[in-house]
Structures are given as C-alpha cells and as structure tokens.
N, CA, C, O and CB atoms as a CASP TS submission, in Angstrom:
PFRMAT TS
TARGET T0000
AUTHOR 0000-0000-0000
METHOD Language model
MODEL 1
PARENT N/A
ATOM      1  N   UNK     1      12.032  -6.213  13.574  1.00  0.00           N
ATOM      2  CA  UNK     1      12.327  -6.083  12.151  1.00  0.00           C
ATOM      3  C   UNK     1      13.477  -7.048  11.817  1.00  0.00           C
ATOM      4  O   UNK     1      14.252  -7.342  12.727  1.00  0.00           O
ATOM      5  CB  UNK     1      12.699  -4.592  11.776  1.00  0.00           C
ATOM      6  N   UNK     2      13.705  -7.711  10.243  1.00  0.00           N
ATOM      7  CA  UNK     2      14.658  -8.559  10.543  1.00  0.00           C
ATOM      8  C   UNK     2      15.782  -7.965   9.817  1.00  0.00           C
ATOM      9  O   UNK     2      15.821  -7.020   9.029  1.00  0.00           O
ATOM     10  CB  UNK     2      14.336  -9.961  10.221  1.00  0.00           C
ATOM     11  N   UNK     3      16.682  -8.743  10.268  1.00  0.00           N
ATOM     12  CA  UNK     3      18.037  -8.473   9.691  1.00  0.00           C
ATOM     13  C   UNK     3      17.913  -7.759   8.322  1.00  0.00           C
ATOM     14  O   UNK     3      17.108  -8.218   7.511  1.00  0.00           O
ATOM     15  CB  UNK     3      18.849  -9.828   9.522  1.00  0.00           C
ATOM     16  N   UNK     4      18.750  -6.525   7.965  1.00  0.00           N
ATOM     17  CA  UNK     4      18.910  -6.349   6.715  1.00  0.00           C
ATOM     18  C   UNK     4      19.777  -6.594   5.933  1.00  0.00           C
ATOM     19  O   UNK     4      20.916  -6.128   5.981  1.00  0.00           O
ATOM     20  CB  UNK     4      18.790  -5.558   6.538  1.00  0.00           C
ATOM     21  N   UNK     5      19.325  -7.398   5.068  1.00  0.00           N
ATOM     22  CA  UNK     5      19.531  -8.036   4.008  1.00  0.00           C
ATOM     23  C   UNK     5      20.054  -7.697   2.419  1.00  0.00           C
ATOM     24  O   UNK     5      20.755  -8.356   1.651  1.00  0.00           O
ATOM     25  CB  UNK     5      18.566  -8.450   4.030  1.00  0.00           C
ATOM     26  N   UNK     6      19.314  -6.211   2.261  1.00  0.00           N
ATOM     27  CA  UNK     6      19.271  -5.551   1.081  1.00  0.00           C
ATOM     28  C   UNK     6      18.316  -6.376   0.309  1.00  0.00           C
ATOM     29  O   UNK     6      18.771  -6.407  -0.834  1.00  0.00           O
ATOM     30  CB  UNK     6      20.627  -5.368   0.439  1.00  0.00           C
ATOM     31  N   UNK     7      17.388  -6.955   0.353  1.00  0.00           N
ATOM     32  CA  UNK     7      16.575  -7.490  -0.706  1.00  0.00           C
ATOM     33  C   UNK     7      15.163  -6.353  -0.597  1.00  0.00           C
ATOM     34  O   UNK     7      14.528  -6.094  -1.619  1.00  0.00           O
ATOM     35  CB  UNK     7      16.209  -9.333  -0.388  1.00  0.00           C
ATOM     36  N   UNK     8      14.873  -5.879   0.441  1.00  0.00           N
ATOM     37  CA  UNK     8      13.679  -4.950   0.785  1.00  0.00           C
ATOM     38  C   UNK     8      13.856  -3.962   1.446  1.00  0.00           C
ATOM     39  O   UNK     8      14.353  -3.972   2.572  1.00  0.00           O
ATOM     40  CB  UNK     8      12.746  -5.451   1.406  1.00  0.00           C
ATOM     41  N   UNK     9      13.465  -2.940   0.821  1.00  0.00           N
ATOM     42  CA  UNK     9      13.424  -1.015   1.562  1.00  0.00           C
ATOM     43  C   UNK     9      12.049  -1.412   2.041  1.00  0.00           C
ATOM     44  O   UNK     9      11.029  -1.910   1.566  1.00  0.00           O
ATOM     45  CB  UNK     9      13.436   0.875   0.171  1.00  0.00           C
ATOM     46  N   UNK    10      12.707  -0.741   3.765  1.00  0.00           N
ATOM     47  CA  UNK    10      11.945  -0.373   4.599  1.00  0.00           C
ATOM     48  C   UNK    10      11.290   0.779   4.799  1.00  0.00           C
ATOM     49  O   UNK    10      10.465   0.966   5.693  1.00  0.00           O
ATOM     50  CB  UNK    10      12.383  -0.558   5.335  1.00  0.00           C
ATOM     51  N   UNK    11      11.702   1.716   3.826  1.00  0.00           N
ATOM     52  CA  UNK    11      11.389   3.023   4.183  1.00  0.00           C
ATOM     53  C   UNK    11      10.143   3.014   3.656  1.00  0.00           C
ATOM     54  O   UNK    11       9.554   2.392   2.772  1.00  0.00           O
ATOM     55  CB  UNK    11      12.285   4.125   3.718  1.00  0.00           C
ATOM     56  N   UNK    12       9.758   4.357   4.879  1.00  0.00           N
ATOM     57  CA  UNK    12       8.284   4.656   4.415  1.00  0.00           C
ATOM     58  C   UNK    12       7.734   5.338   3.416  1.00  0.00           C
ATOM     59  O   UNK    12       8.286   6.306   2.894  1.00  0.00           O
ATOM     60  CB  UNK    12       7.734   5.166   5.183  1.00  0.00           C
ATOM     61  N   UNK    13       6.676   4.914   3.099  1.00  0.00           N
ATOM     62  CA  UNK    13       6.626   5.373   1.703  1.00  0.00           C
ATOM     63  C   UNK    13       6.028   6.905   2.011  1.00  0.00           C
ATOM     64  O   UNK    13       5.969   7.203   3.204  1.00  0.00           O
ATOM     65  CB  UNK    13       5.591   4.310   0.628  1.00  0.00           C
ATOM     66  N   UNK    14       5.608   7.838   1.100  1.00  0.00           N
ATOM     67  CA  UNK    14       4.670   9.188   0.831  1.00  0.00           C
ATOM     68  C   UNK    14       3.461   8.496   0.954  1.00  0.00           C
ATOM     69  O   UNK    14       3.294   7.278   0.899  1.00  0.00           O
ATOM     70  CB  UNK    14       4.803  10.072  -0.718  1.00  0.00           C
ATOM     71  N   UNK    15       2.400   9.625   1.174  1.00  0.00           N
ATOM     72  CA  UNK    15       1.190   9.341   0.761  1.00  0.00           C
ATOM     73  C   UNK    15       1.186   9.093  -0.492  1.00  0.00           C
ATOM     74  O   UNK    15       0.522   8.098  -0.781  1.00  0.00           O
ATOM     75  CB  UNK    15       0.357  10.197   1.030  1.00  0.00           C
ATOM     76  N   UNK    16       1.943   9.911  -1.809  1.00  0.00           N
ATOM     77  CA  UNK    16       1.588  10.148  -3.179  1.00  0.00           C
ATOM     78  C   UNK    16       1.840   9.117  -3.751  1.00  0.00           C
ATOM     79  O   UNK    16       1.078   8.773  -4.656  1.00  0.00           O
ATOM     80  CB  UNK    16       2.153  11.160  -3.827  1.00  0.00           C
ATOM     81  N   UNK    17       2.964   8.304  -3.421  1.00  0.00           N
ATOM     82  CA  UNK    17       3.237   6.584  -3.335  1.00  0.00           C
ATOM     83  C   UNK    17       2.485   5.463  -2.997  1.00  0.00           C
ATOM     84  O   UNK    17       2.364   4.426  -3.650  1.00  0.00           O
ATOM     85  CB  UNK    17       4.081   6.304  -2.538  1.00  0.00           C
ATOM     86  N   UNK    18       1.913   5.798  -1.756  1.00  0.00           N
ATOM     87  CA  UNK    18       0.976   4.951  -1.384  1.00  0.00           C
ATOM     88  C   UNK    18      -0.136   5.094  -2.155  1.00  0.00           C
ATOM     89  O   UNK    18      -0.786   4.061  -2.314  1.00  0.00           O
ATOM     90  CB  UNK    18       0.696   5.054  -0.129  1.00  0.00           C
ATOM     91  N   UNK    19      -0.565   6.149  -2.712  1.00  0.00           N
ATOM     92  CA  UNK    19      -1.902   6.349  -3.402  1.00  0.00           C
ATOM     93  C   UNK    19      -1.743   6.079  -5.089  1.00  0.00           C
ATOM     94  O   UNK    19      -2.722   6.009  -5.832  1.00  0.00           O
ATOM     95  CB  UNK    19      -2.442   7.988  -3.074  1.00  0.00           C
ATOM     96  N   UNK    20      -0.438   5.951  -5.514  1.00  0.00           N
ATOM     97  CA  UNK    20       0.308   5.426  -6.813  1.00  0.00           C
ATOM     98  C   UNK    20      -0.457   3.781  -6.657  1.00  0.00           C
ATOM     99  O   UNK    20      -1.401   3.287  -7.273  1.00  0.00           O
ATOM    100  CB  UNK    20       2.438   5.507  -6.686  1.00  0.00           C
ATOM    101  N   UNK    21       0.461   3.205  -5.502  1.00  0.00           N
ATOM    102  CA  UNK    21       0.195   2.009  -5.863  1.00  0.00           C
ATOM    103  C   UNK    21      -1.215   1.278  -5.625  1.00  0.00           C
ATOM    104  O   UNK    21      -1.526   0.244  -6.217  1.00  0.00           O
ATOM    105  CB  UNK    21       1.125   1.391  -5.326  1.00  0.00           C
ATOM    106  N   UNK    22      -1.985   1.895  -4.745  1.00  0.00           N
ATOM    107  CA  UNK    22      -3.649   2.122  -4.731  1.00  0.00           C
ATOM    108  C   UNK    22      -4.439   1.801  -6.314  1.00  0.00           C
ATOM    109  O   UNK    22      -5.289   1.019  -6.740  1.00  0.00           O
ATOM    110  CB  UNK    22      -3.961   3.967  -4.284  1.00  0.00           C
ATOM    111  N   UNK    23      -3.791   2.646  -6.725  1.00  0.00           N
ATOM    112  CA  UNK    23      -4.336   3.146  -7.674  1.00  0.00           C
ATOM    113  C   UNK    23      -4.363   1.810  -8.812  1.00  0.00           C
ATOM    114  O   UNK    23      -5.277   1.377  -9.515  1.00  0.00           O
ATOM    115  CB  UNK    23      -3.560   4.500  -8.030  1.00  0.00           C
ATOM    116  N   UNK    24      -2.612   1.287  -8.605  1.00  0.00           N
ATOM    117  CA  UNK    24      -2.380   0.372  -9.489  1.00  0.00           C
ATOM    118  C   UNK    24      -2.881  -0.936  -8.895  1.00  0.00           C
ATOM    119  O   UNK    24      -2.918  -1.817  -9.754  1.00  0.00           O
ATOM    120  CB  UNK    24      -0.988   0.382  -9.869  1.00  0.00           C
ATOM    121  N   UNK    25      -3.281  -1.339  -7.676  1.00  0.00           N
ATOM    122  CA  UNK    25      -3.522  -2.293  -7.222  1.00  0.00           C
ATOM    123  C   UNK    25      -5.070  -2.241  -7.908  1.00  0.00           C
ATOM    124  O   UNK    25      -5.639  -3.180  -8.465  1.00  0.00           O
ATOM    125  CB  UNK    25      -3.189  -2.357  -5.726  1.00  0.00           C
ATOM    126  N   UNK    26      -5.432  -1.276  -7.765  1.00  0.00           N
ATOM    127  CA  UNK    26      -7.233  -1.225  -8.033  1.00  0.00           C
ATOM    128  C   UNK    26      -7.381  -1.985  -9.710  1.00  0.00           C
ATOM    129  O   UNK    26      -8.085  -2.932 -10.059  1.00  0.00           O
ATOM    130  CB  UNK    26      -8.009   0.952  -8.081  1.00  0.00           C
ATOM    131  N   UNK    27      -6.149  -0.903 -10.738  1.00  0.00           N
ATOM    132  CA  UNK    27      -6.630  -1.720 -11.915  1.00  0.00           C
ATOM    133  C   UNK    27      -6.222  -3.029 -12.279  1.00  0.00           C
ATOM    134  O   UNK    27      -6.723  -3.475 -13.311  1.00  0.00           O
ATOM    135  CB  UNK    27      -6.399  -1.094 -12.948  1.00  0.00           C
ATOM    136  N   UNK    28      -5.323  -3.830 -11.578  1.00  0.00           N
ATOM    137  CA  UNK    28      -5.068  -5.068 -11.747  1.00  0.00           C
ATOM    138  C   UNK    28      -6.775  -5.562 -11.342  1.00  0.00           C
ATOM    139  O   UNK    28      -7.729  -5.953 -12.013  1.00  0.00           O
ATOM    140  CB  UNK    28      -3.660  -5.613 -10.756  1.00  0.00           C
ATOM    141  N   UNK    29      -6.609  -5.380 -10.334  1.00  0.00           N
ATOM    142  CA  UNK    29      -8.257  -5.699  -9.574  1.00  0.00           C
ATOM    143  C   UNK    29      -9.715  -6.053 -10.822  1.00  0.00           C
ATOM    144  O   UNK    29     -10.452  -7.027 -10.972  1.00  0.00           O
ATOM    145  CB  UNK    29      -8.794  -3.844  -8.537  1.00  0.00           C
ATOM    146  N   UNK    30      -9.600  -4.706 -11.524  1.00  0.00           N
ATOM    147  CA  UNK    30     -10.268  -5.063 -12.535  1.00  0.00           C
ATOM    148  C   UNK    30     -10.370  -5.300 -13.560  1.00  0.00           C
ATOM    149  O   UNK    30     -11.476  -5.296 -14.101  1.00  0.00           O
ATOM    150  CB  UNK    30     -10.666  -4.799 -12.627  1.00  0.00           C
ATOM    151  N   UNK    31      -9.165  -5.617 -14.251  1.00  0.00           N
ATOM    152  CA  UNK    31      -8.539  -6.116 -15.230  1.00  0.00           C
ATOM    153  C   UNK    31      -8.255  -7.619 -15.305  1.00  0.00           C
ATOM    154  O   UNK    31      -8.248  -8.099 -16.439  1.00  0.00           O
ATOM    155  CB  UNK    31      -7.501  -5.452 -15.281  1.00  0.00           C
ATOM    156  N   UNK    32      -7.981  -8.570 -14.098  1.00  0.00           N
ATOM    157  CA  UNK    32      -7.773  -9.746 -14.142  1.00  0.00           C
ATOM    158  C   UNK    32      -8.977 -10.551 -13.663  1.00  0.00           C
ATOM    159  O   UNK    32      -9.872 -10.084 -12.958  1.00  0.00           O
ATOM    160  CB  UNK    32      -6.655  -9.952 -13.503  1.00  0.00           C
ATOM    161  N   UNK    33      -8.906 -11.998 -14.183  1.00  0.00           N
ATOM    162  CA  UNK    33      -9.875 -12.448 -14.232  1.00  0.00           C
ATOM    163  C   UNK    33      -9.929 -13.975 -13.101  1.00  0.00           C
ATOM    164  O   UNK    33     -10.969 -14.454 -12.648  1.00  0.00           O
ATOM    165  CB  UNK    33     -10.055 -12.518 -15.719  1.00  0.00           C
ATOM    166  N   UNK    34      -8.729 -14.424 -12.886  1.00  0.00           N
ATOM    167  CA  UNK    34      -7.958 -15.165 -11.785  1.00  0.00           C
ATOM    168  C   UNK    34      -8.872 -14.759 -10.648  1.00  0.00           C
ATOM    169  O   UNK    34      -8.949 -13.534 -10.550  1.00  0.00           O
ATOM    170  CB  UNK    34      -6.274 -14.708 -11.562  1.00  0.00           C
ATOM    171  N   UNK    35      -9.553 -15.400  -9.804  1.00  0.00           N
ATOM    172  CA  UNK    35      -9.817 -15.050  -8.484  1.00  0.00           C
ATOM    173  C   UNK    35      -8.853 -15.444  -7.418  1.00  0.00           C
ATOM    174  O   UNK    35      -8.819 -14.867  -6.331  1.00  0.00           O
ATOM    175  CB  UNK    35     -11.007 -15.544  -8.176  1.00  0.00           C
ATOM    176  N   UNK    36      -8.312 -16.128  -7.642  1.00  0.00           N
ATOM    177  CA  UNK    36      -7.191 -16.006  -6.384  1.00  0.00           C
ATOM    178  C   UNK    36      -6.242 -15.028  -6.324  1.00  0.00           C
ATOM    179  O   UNK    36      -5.820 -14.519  -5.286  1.00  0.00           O
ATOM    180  CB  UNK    36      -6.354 -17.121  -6.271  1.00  0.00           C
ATOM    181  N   UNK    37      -5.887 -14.750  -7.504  1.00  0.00           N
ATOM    182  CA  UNK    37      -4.868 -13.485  -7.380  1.00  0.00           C
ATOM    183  C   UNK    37      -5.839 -12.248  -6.950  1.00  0.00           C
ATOM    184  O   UNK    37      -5.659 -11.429  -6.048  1.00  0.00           O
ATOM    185  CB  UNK    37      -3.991 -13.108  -8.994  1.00  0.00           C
ATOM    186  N   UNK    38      -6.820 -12.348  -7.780  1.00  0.00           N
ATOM    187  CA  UNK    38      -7.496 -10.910  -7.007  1.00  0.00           C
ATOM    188  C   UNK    38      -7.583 -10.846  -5.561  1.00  0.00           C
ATOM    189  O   UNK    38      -7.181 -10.003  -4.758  1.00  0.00           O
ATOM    190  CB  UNK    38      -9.017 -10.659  -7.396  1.00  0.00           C
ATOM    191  N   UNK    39      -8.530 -12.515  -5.353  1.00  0.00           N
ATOM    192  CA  UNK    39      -8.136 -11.924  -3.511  1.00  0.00           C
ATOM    193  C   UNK    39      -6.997 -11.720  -2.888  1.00  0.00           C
ATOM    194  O   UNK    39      -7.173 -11.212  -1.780  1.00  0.00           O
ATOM    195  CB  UNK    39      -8.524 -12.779  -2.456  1.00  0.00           C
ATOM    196  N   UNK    40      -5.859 -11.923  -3.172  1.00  0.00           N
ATOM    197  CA  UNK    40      -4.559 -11.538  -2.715  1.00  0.00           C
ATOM    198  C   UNK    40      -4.664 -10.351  -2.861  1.00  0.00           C
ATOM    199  O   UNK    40      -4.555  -9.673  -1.839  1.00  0.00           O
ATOM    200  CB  UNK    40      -3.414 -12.044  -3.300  1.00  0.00           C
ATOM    201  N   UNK    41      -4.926  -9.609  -4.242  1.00  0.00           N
ATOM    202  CA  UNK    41      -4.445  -8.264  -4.372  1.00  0.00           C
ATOM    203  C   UNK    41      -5.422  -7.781  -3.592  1.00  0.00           C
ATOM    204  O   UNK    41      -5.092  -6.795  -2.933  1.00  0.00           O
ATOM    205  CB  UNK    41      -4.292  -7.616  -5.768  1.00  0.00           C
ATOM    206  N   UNK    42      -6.316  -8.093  -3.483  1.00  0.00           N
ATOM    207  CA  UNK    42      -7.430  -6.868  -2.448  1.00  0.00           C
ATOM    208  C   UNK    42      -6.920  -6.958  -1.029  1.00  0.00           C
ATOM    209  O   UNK    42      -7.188  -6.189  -0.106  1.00  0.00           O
ATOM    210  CB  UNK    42      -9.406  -7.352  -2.320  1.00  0.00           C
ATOM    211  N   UNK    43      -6.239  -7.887  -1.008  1.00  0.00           N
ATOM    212  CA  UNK    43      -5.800  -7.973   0.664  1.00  0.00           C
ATOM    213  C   UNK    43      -4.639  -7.295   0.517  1.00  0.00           C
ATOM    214  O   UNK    43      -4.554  -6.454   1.412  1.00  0.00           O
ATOM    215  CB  UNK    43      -5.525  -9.556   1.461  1.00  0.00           C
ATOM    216  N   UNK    44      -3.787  -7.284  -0.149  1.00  0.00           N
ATOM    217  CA  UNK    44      -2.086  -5.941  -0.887  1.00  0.00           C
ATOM    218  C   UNK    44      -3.377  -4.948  -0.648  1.00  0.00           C
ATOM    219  O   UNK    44      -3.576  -4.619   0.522  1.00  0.00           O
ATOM    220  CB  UNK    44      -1.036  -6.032  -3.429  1.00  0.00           C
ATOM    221  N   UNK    45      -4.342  -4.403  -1.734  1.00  0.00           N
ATOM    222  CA  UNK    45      -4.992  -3.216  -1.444  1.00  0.00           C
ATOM    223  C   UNK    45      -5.457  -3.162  -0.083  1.00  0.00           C
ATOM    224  O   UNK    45      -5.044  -2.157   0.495  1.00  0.00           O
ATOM    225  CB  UNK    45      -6.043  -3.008  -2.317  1.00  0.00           C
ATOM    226  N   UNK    46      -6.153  -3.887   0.590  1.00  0.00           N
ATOM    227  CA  UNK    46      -6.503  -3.245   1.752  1.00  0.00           C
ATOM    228  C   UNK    46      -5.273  -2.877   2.808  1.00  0.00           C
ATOM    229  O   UNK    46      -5.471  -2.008   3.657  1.00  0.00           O
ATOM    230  CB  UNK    46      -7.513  -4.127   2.377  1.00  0.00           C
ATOM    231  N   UNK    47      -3.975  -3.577   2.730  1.00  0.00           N
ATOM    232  CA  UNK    47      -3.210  -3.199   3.319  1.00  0.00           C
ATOM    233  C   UNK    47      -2.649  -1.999   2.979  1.00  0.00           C
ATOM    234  O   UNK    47      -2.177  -1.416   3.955  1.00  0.00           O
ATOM    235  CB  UNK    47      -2.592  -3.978   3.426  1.00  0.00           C
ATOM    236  N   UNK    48      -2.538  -1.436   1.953  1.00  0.00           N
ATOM    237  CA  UNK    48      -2.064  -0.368   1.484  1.00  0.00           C
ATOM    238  C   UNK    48      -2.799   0.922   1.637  1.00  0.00           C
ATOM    239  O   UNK    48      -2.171   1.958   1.855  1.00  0.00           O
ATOM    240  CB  UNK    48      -1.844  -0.617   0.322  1.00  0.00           C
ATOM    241  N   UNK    49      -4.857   0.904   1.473  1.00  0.00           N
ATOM    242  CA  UNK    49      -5.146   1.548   2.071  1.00  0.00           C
ATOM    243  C   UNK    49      -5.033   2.030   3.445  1.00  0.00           C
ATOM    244  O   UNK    49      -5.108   3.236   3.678  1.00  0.00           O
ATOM    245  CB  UNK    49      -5.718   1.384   1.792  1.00  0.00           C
ATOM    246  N   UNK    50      -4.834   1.044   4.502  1.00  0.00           N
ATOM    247  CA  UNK    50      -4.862   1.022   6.008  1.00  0.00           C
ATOM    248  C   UNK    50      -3.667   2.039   6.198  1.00  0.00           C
ATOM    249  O   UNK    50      -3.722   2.960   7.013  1.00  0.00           O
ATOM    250  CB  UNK    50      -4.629  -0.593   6.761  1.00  0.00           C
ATOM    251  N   UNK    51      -2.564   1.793   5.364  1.00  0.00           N
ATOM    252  CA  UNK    51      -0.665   2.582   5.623  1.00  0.00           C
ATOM    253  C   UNK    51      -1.012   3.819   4.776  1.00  0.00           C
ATOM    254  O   UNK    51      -0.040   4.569   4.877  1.00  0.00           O
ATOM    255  CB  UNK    51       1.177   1.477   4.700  1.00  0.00           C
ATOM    256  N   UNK    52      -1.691   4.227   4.204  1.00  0.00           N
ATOM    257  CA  UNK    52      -2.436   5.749   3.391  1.00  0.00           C
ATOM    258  C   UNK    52      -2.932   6.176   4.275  1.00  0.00           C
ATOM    259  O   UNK    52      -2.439   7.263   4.573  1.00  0.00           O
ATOM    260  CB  UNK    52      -3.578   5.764   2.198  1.00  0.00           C
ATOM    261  N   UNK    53      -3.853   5.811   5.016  1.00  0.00           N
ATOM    262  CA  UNK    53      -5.070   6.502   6.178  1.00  0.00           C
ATOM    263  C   UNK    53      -4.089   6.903   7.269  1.00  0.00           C
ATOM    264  O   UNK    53      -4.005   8.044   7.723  1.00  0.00           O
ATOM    265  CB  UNK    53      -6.459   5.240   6.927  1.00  0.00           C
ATOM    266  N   UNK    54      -3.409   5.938   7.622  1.00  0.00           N
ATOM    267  CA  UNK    54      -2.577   6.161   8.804  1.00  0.00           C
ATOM    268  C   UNK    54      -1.547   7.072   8.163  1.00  0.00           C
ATOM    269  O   UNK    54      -0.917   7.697   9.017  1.00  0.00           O
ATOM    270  CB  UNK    54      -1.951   4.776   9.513  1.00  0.00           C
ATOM    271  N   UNK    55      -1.195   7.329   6.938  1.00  0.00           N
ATOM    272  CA  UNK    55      -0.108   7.844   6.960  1.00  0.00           C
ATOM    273  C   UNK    55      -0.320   9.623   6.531  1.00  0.00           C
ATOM    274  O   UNK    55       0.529  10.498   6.361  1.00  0.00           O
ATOM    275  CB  UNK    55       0.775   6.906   6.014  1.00  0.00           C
ATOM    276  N   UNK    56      -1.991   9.670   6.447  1.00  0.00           N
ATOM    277  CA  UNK    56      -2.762  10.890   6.369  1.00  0.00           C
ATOM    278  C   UNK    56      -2.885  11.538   7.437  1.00  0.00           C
ATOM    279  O   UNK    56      -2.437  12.684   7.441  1.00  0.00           O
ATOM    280  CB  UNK    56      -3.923  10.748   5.951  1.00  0.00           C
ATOM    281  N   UNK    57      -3.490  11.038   8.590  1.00  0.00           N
ATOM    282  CA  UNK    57      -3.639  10.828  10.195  1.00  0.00           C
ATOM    283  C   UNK    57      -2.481  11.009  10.775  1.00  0.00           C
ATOM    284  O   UNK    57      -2.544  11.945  11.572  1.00  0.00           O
ATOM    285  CB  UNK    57      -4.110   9.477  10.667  1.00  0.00           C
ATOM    286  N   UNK    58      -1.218  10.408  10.706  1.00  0.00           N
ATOM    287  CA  UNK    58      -0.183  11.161  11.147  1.00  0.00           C
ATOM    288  C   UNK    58       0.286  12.295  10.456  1.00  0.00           C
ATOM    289  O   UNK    58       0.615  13.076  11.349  1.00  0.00           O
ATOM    290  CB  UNK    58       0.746  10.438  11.294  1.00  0.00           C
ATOM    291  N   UNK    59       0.507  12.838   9.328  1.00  0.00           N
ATOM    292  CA  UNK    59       0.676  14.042   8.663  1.00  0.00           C
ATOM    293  C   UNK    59      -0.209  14.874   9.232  1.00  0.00           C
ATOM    294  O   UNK    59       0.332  15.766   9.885  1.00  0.00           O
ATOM    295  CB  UNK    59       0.530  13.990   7.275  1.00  0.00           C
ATOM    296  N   UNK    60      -1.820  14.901   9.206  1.00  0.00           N
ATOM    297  CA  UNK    60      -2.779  16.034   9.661  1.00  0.00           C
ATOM    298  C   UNK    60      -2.056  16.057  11.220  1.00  0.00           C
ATOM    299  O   UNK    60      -1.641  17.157  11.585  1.00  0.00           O
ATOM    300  CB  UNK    60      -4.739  15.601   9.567  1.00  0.00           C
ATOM    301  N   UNK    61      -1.887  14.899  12.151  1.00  0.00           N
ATOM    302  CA  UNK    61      -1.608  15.187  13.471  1.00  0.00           C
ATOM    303  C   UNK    61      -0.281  15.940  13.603  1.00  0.00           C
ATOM    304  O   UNK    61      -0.163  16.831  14.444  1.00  0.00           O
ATOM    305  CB  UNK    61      -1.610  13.944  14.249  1.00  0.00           C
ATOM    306  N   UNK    62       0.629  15.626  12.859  1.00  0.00           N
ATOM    307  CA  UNK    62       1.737  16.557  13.409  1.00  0.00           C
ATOM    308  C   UNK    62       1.920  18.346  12.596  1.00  0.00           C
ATOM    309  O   UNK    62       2.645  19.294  12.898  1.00  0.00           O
ATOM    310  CB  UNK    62       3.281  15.535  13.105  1.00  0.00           C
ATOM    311  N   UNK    63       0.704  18.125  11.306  1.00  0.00           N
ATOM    312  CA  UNK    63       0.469  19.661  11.177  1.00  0.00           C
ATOM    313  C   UNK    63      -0.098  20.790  12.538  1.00  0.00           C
ATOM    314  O   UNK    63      -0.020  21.942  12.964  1.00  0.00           O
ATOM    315  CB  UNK    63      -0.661  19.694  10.013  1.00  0.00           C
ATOM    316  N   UNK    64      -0.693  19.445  12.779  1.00  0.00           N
ATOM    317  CA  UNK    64      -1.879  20.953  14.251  1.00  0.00           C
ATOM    318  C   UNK    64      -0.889  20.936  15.439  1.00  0.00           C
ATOM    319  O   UNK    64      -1.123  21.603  16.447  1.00  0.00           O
ATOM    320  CB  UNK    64      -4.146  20.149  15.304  1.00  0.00           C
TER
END
C-alpha cells in the first residue's frame, strides 16, 4: 500500500456503499453517450461489483 498521503481513504467501504455506488455507476452507464467513458465506467462497475460479492462472502462467512 503506498505511503499515506491524505489524498485517498482506504477504508473499506459497507456493502450499502458499495451497492450506492453500483447503483450510480449503472446510471451514468446509461445515461451517457461517450463510449470511452462508458467502458471505463463498466470496468469502475465491474470492479465495484467484484469488492460487493466479496464483501457479502466475507460478512455471510464470519456470520456462520
């Protein structure tokens, strides 16, 4: 991890956060008309889904 800087929180986000910005990544998605920015943002969205799943998957695992 690099030096901190104060320009970026590391902390992890909630699911309810992660699924906030899901949410908002999706309607940029279909709202803009730019294809390069969209493929960026679908690649922000797919990364953001991947840190939701995992961050579901560890919550269910340390409930049981």
């Amino acid at each position: 991890m690099p030096a901190d800087d104060g320009l970026f929180d590391y902390t992890e986000l909630e699911p309810s956060e992660l699924c906030d910005q899901c949410m908002a990544l999706n309607y940029a998605l279909m709202t803009l008309h730019d294809r390069k920015i969209k493929e960026i943002l679908a690649f922000i969205l797919w990364e953001r889904f991947e840190m939701l799943r995992s961050s579901l998957y560890t919550t269910c695992e340390e409930a049981a």
